[in-house]
C-alpha positions in Angstrom: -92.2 9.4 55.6 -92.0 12.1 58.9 -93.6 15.5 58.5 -90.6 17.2 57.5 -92.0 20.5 55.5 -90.3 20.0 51.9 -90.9 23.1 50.2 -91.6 23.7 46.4 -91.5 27.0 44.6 -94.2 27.7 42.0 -93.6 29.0 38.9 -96.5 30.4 36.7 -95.7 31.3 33.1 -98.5 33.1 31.1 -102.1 34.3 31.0 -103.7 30.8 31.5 -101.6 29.4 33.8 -102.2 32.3 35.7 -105.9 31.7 35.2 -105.5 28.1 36.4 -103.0 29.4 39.5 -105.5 32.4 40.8 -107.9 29.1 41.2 -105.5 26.7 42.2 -104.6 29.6 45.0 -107.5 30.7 46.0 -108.5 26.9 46.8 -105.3 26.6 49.0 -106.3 29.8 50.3 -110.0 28.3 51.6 -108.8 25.6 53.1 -106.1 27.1 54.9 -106.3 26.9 58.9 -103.5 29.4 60.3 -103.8 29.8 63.9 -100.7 28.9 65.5 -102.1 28.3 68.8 -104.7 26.3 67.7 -105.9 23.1 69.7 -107.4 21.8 66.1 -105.7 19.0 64.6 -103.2 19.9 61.7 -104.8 19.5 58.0 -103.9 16.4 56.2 -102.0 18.5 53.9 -99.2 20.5 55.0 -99.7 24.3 53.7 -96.0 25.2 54.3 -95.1 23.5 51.4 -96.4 26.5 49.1 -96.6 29.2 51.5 -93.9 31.1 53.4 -94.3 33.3 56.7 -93.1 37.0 56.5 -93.1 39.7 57.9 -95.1 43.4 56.5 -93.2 47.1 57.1 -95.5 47.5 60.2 -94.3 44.4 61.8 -97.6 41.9 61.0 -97.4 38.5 60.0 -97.8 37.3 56.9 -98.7 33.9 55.0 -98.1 34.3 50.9 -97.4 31.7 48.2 -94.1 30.9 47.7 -94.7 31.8 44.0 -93.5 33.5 40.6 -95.8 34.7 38.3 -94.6 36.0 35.1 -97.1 37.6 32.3 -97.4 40.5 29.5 -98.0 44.3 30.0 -102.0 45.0 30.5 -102.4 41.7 32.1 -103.0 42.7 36.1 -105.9 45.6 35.3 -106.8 46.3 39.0 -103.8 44.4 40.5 -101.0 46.1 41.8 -97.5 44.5 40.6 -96.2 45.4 43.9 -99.4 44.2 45.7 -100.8 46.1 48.9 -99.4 43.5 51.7 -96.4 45.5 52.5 -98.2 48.8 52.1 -95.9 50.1 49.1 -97.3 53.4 47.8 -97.9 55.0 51.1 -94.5 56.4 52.3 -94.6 59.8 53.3 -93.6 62.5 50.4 -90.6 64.1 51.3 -91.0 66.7 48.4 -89.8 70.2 48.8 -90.3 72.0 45.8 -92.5 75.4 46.7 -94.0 76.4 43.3 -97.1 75.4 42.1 -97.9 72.0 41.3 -100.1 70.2 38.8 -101.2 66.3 39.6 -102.7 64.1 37.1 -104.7 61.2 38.7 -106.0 58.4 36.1 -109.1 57.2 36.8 -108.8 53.8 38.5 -109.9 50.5 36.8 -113.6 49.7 37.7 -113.3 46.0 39.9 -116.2 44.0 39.8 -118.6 42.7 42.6 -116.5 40.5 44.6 -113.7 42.5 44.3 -115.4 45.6 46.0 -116.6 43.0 48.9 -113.3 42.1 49.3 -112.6 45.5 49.5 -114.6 46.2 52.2 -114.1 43.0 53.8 -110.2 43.5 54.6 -111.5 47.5 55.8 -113.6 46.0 58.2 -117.4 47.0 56.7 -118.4 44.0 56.0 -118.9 41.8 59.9 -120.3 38.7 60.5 -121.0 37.3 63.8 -117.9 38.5 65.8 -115.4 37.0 63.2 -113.2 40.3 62.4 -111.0 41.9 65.4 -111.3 44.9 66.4 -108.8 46.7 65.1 -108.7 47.1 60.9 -105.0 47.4 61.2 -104.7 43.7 61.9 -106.1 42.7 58.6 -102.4 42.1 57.4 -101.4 38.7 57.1 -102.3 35.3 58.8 -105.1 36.6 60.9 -106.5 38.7 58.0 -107.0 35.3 55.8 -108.1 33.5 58.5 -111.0 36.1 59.0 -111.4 36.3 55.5 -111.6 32.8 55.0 -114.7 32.1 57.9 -116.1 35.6 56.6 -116.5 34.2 52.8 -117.6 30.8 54.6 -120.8 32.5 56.2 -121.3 35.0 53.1 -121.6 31.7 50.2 -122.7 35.3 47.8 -123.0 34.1 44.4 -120.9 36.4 42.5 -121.6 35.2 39.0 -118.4 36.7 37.7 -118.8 35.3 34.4 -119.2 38.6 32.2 -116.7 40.3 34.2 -113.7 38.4 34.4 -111.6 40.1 31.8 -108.0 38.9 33.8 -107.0 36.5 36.4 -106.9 39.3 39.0 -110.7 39.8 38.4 -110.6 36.8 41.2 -108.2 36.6 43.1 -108.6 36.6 46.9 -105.1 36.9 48.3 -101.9 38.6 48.7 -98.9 37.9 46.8 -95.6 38.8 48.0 -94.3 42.0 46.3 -91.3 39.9 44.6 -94.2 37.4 43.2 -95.4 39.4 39.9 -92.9 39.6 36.8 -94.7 41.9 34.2 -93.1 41.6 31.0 -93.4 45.1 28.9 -92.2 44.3 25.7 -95.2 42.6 24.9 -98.8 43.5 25.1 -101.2 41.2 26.5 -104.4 43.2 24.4 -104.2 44.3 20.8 -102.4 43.2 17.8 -98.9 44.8 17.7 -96.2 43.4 20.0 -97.7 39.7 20.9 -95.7 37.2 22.3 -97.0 34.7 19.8 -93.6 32.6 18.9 -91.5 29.9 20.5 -88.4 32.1 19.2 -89.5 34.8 20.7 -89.9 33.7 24.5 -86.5 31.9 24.0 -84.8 34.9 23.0 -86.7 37.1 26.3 -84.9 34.6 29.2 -81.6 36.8 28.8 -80.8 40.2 29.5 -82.5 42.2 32.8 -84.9 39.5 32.5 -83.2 36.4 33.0 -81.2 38.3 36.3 -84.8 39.7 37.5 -86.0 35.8 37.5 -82.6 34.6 39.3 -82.8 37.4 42.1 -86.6 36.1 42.6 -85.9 32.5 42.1 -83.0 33.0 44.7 -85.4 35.2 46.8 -87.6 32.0 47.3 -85.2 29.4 47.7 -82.5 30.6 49.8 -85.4 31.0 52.6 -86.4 27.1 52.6 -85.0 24.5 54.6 -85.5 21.3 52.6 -86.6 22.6 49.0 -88.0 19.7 47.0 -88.2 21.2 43.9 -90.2 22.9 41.5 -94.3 22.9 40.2 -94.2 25.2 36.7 -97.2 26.3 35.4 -96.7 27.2 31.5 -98.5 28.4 29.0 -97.8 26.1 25.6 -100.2 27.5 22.6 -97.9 31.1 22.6 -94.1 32.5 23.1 -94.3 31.3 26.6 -93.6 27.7 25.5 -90.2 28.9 24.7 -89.7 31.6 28.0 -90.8 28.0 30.0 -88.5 26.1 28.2 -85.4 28.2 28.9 -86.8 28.6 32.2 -86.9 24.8 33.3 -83.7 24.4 31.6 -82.4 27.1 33.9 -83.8 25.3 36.6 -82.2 21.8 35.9 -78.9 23.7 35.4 -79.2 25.6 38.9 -80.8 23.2 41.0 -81.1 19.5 38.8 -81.2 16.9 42.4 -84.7 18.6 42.8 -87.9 17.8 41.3 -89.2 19.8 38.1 -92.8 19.0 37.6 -93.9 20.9 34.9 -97.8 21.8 33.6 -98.5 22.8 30.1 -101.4 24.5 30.0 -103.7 25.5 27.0 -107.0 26.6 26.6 -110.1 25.4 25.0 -109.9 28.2 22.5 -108.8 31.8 22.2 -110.7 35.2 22.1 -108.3 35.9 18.9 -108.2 33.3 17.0 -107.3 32.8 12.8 -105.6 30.3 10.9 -102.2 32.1 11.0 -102.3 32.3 14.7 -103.6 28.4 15.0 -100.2 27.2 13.0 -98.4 29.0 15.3 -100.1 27.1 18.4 -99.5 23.9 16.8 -95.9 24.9 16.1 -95.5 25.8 19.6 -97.0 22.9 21.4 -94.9 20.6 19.1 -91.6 22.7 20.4 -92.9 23.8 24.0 -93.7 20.0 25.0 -90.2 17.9 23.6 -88.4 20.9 24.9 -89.9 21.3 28.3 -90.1 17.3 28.8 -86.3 17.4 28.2 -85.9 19.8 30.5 -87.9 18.5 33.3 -88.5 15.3 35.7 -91.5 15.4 33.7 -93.8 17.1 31.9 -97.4 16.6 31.7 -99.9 18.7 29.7 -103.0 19.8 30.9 -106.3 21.1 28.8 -110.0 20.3 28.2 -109.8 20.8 24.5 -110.2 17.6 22.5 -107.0 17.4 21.1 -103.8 19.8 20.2 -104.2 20.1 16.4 -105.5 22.1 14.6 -109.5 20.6 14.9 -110.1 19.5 17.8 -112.5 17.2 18.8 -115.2 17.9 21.3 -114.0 19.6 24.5 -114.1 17.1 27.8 -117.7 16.5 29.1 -118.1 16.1 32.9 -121.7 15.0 33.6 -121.8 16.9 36.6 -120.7 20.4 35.4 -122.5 23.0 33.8 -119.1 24.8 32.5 -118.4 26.6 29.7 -115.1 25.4 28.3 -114.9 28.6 26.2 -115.1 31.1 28.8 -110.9 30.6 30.7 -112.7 31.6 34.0 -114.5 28.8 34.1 -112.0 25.9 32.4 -109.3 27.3 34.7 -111.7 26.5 37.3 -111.8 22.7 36.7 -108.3 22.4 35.8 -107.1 24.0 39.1 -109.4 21.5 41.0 -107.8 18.4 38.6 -104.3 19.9 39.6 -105.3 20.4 43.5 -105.4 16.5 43.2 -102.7 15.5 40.9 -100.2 17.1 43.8 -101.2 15.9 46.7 -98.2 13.5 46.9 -95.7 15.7 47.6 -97.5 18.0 49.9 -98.8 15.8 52.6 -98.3 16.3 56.5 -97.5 12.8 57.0 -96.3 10.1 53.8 -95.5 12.6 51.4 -93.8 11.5 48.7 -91.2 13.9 47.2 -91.5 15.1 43.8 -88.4 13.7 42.5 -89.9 10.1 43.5 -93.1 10.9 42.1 -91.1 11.8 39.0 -89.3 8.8 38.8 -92.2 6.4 39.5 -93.8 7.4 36.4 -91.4 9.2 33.7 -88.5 6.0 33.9 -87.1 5.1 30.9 -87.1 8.4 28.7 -91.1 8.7 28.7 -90.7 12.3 30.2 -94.4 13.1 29.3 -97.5 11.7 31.4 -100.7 12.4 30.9 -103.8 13.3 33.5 -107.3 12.0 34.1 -109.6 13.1 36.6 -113.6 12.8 37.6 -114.5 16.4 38.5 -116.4 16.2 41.0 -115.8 11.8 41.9 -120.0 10.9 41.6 -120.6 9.1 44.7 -124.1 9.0 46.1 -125.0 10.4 49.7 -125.0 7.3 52.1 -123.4 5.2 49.9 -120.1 3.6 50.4 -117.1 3.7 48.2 -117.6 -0.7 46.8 -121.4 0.8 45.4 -119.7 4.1 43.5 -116.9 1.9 41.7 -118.8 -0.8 40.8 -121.3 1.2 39.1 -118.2 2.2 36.9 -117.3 -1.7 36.2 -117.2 -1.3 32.2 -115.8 2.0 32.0 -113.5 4.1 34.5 -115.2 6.9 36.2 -112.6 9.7 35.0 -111.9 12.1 31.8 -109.0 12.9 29.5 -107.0 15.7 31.0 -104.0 16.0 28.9 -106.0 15.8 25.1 -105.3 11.8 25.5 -108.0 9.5 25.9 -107.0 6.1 27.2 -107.0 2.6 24.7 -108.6 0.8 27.4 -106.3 -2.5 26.4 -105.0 -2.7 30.1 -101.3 -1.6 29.6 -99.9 1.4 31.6 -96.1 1.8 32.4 -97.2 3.8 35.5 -100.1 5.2 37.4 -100.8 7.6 40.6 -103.5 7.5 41.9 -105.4 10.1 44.4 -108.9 10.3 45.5 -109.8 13.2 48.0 -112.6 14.3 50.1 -114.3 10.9 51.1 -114.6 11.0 55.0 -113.2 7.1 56.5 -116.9 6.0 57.5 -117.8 5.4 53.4 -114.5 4.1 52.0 -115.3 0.3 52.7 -118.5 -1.8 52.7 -120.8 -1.8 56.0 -122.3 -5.0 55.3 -123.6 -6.9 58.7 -121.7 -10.3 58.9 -122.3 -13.4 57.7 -123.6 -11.1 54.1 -122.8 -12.0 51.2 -120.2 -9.4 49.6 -122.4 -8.2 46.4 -118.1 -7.8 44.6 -114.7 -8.7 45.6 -114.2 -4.8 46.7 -117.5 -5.1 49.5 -114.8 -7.6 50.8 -111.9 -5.7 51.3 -111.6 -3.6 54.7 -109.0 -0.5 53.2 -109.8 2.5 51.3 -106.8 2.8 49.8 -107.4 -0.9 48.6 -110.8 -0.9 47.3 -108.9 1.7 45.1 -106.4 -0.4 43.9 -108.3 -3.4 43.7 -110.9 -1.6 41.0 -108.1 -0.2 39.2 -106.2 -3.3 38.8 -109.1 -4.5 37.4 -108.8 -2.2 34.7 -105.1 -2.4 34.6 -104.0 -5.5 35.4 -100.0 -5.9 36.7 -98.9 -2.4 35.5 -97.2 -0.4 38.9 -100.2 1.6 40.7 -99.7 3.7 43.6 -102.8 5.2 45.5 -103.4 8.1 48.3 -106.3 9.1 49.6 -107.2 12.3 51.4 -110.4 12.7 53.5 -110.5 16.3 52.7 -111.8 17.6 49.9 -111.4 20.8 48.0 -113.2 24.1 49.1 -115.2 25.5 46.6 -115.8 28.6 48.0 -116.4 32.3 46.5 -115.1 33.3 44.1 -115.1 29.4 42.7 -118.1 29.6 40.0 -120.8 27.7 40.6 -121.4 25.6 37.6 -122.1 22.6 39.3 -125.2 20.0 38.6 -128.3 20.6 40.7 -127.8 17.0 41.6 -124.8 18.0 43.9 -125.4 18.6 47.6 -123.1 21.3 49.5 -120.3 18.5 50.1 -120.4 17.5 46.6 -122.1 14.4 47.0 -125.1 12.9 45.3 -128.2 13.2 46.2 -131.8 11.4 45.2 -134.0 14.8 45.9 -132.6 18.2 44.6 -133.1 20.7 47.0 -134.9 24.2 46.4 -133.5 26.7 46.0 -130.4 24.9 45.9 -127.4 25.3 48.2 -124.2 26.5 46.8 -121.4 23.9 46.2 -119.0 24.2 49.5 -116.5 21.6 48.6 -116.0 18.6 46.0 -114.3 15.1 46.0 -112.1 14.7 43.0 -110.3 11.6 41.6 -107.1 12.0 39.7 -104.6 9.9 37.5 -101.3 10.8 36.5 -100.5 7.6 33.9 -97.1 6.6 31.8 -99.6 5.1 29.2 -99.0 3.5 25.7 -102.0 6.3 24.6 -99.2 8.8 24.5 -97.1 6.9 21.6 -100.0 7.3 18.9 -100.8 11.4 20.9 -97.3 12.3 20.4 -96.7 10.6 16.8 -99.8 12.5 15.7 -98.6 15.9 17.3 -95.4 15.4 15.2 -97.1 14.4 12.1 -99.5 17.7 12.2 -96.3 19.6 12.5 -94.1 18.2 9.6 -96.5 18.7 7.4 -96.1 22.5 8.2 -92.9 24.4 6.9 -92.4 27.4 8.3 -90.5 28.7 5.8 -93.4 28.9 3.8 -96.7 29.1 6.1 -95.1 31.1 8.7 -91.6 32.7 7.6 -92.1 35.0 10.7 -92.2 32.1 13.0 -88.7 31.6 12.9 -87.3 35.1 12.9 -86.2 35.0 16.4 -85.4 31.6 16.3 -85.3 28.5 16.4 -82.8 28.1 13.1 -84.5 25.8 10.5 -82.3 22.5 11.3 -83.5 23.3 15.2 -86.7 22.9 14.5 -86.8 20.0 12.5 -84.4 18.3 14.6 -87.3 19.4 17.6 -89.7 17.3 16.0 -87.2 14.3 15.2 -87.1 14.6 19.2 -90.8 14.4 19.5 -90.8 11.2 17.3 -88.1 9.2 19.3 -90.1 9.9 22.1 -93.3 8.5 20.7 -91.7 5.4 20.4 -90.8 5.2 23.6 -94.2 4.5 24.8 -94.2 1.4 22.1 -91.0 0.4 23.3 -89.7 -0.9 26.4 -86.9 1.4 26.6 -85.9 4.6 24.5 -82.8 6.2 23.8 -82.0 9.7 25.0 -80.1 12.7 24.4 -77.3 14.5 26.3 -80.2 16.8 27.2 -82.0 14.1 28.5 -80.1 13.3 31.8 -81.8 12.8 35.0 -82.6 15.4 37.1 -82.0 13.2 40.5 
């Protein structure tokens, strides 16, 4: 296809998925190039997909995500809802009142290391070799992140946020729009009165001044786009937000159902406040939030590095080239927002994009509504090697990890696969054998990236439908990105035979991603519904249901959940009136 700019709107529901977005962003925020006048070639990947062009009070340009986020009271800490882009808070008092006055100033929230560079990079303290202009006024905007951007570049500063990340605006490194943040105040993000902990209870909050707020910043967004393509939704699935995502997609099919709804369940390896009342509830919630927002979406894939969604998990997802902590959300955010700046390159290339609504149908056709992810975080391909070597070292196993809680069975059966590798330059995607060599495996014979690819994964998964993209950029790693990456790893993310010392920091990785319609999600799903009848929550957790869903909702929920497991034994699967198609 042409380079027609399809935009999406991004929708982020929750405290995780806000972790995962601040990384996802601040990764489209590194590699962004936007200089208007530029002779450089365009990127691969066309940024005004996600971001929109506006305009501040004073007249500057500006570049900000076309995004929502939504999330509880006490979640921003240093972060302005309003944001500082359009310079709200300074307007000149026109008070008249002559008597005496008293003024109360709260002592502002201590931001940690990178925050105060940041700080004092956008006031112009902080200069390196010629990159800011001259005048501090002009860091508004599309210049300001391009300065910031080659600024960060030359700094590399380890920041080692780790003990200081409390929320997901401890690191994040660009503006928002001032219609972007939705706080929610009738629920506390901290402490143990007034948590948004129930399905019910995020079902019941999508009404009201709510549910008009949302429209007005939905239509905000959408009314300024050209060719909208659809929707990515970023939700939170272990708490209420389950059910505010739910109503939310539903919303969306309603108002907008010919455009794509991809939506992202996101859950954490664990939680700070964790206890066995709380854990039924997660379950509970998964079980409704992922039937109901698969029903409500083109399709729905969860995404998590815990072991499983019940109630023991097994052991979190092991990348042998990361050092991360999957306990600490700054740093599992972190390699989910890499996995996800993979899984959607289709629809936001320059040239060939795919739209989501195709995507959607490639892979969720015949009711199976839920896919699940895999990705190799960063892909382990050697320095000077070529793409044939780096596959065929994987010949017995495939070279990515469970995503989505689901390993594969490994019995060659898939009812649809994308594909995307990114950040291998051209020269090292096929074989450079001399001639007249014998090719050491079929794929040192083939002469196309993209089918070396497809060749090794028809191996693995012989006549199910594959499509596979690859991108020769990779994704920018650069501060605040934490570095938890093996001493093994070179600056590009390759492999390398010597480690160097000190080490470099990490400036970009190659990633490979798979979105799958696999038979592994019939016995995933089954066992999800299982865990979840065996619950009543009439007797375990009466408060569950208070604000809804009635009883015979719930139950028929999970009789949902177990008609769709059997869709992914069978070749086709019966669906509800809720079930239409979104095209």
């Amino acid at each position: 296809m042409g380079s027609v700019c399809r935009e999406v709107v991004t929708v982020q529901l929750g405290h995780y998925s806000n972790f995962v977005g601040t990384h996802w962003w601040n990764l489209q925020d590194a590699s962004l190039s936007y200089d208007p006048d530029s002779a450089a070639p365009p990127s691969e990947l066309h940024s005004d997909v996600l971001f929109r062009e506006g305009l501040t009070l004073r007249g500057h340009l500006t570049y900000t995500p076309r995004l929502i986020a939504v999330d509880l009271k006490g979640s921003l800490y240093t972060l302005r809802q309003e944001g500082s882009l359009y310079d709200f808070g300074k307007e000149t008092s026109t008070f008249t009142w002559s008597g005496e006055v008293v003024t109360y100033e709260e002592t502002p929230a201590t931001k940690n290391s990178f925050l105060q560079d940041l700080d004092k990079l956008i006031d112009g303290e902080i200069l390196a070799e010629g990159d800011f202009p001259s005048q501090p006024s002009q860091f508004q905007g599309a210049v300001a992140m391009e300065t910031v951007n080659s600024v960060m570049d030359h700094i590399q500063k380890e920041y080692q946020l780790e003990g200081t990340v409390r929320v997901w605006s401890d690191f994040l490194r660009i503006h928002f729009h001032p219609r972007s943040i939705s706080v929610i105040n009738q629920y506390n993000h901290d402490g143990e009165s007034q948590r948004l902990e129930a399905f019910g209870q995020g079902e019941t909050l999508l009404q009201g001044s709510l549910l008009e707020e949302l429209e007005d910043r939905l239509h905000f967004f959408v009314e300024e786009c050209d060719y909208l393509q659809g929707f990515q939704v970023l939700c939170d699935i272990a708490d209420g937000f389950s059910g505010l995502g739910s109503k939310m997609t539903e919303m969306l099919r309603d108002s907008y159902g010919s455009r794509g709804i991809l939506t992202w369940g996101m859950a954490p390896v664990a939680h700070p406040d964790s206890s066995l009342r709380r854990d039924v509830y997660h379950m509970m919630n998964y079980a409704l939030g992922t039937i109901n927002l698969a029903n409500h979406s083109s399709f729905f894939c969860p995404l998590t590095l815990r072991g499983g969604l019940g109630r023991r998990p097994s052991t979190p997802t092991f990348f042998p080239y990361l050092h991360y902590d999957p306990m600490q959300w700054y740093h599992s955010s972190a390699v989910l927002a890499l996995a996800l700046d993979s899984l959607t390159v289709p629809y936001r290339l320059r040239h060939n994009s795919v739209p989501m609504w195709q995507v959607a149908d490639t892979l969720a056709a015949s009711g199976r509504k839920v896919v699940a992810a895999y990705g190799a975080i960063p892909f382990p391909m050697m320095q000077g090697s070529c793409l044939p070597d780096t596959l065929d070292s994987f010949s017995d196993a495939l070279p990515w990890k469970p995503l989505s809680a689901c390993p594969e069975l490994n019995d060659g059966r898939c009812f649809g696969q994308w594909v995307t590798l990114r950040g291998l330059g051209r020269q090292n995607l096929v074989s450079s054998l001399m001639p007249g060599t014998e090719p050491p495996s079929p794929l040192h014979s083939v002469f196309c990236g993209e089918e070396v690819v497809a060749s090794y994964i028809a191996a693995h998964y012989p006549g199910s439908p594959l499509t596979v993209q690859l991108v020769s950029s990779p994704s920018k790693v650069t501060p605040p990105f934490p570095q938890f990456f093996h001493q093994s790893l070179a600056p590009q993310g390759l492999l390398q035979n010597s480690v160097p010392h000190p080490q470099s920091a990490v400036t970009c990785v190659p990633v490979l991603s798979s979105l799958q319609s696999t038979p592994a999600l019939g016995p995933w799903l089954e066992e999800m519904q299982q865990g979840v009848s065996l619950l009543d929550p009439r007797r375990v957790a009466p408060s569950f249901l208070s604000q809804g869903p009635e009883f015979e909702d719930f139950q028929e929920a999970l009789e949902q959940l177990r008609t769709l497991a059997h869709c992914y034994t069978n070749n086709s699967c019966g669906l509800s009136s809720s079930d239409d198609d979104d095209d």
